[in-house]
C-alpha positions in Angstrom: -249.0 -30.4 -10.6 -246.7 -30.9 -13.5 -244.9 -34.0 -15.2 -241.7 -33.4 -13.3 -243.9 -33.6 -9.8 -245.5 -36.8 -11.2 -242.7 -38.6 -12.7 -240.5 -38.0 -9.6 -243.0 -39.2 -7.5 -243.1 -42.0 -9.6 -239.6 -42.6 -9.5 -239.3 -42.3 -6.0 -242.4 -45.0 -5.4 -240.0 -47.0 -7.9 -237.1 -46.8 -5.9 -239.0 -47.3 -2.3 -240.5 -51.2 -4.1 -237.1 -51.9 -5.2 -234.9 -51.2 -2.0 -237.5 -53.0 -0.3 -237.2 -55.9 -2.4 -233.5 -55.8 -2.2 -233.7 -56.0 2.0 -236.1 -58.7 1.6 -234.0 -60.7 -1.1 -230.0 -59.5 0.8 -229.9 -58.0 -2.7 -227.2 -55.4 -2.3 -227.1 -54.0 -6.0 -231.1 -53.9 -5.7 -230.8 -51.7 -2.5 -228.6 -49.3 -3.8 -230.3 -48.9 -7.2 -234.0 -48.2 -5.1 -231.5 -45.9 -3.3 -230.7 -43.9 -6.3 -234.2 -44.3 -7.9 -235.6 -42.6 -4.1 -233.2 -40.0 -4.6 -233.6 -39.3 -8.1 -237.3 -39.6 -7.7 -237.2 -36.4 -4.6 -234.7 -34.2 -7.2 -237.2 -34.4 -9.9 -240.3 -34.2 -7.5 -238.6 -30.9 -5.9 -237.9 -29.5 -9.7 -241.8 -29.8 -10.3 -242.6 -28.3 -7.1 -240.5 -25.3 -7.8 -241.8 -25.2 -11.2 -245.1 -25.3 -9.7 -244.2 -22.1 -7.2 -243.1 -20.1 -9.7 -246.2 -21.0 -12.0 -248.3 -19.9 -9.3 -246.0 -16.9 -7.8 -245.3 -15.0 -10.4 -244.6 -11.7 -8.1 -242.4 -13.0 -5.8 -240.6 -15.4 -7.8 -239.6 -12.2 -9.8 -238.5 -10.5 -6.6 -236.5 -13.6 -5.7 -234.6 -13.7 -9.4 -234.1 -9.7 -8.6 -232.6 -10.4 -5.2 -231.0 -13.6 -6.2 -229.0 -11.7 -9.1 -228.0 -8.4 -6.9 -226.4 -10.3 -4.6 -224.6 -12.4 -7.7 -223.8 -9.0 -9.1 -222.4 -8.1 -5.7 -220.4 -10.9 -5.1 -219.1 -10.9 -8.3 -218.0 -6.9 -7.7 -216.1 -8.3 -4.8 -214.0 -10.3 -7.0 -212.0 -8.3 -9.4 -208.7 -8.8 -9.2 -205.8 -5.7 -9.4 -203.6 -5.9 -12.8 -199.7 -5.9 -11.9 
């Protein structure tokens, strides 16, 4: 685990007390900041947990960045455009 995977977590947690607090007060601004903490919260989490595969993967995350950027090279060969 890493701080990203914590603090989202965190954030998230956050977010889950204060739209609850908001459905239990009719507090609309309060819902829709814990909605934006929640979702903030599973970004971050999902950063650290990608952080954390590619700590731990080190093999195929490289064959992932090598596939990843032949088919970016690919596409990108697709795109020239003709000069007039």
């Amino acid at each position: 685990m890493n701080i990203d995977t914590i603090a989202g977590e965190t954030t998230r947690t956050k977010g889950d007390f204060k739209a609850g607090l908001g459905d239990v007060t009719g507090d609309t601004k309060l819902q829709q900041d814990g909605a934006t903490d929640q979702l903030s919260g599973q970004v971050r989490k999902g950063f650290g947990q990608v952080r954390d595969f590619v700590n731990n993967n080190k093999a195929a995350s490289y064959t992932a960045a090598g596939i990843f950027g032949l088919a970016l090279l690919n596409s990108l060969r697709g795109k020239r455009t003709k000069n007039v």
